[in-house]
Phi, psi and omega in degrees: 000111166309159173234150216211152157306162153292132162323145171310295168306331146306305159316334193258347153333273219299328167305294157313334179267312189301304148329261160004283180295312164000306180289347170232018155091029156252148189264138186219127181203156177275122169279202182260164170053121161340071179254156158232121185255117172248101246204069168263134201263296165257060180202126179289075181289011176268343144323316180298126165266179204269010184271291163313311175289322161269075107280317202291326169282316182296343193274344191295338185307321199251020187222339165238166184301163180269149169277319180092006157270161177307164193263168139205167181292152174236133173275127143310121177224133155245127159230149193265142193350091193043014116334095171289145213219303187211134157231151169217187186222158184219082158286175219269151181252006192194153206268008190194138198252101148277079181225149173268094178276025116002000000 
């Protein structure tokens, strides 16, 4: 597998998301090939099916800002104390992520 940088939007995503989860003691950071790395410690996530955990990313759509950048798809990675646990990928429904949550 080559390895590539993240897209301006995986990274500024993974920024906004890094925020966020704080409040719930999770850690976010940008990996390579446009990964989001989620690194929970104190939350049992092997309770979470992976269905749950993206409702838990799409519900984050409405608590952060748009970037305003072009979208790409982004992989998800959660691991549980340093344990990889789940990935999925969420491609983009628009072409520039832009929204008002207002």
């Amino acid at each position: 597998m080559e390895i590539n940088e993240s897209s301006e939007y995986a990274k500024a995503r993974a920024l906004l998301l890094a925020e966020y989860f704080s409040q719930r003691g999770w850690l976010v950071t940008a990996g390579k090939n446009n990964c989001i790395l989620i690194y929970v410690q104190n939350e049992e996530i092997y309770n979470f099916t992976e269905d749950q955990l993206m409702e838990i990313i799409c519900e984050s759509d409405w608590h952060i800002a748009g970037t305003g950048l072009k979208t790409s798809p982004v992989t998800y990675m959660f691991y549980y104390r340093g344990e990889f646990y789940k990935k999925f990928e969420v491609l983009s429904s628009s072409e520039y992520d832009i929204y008002d949550n207002d």
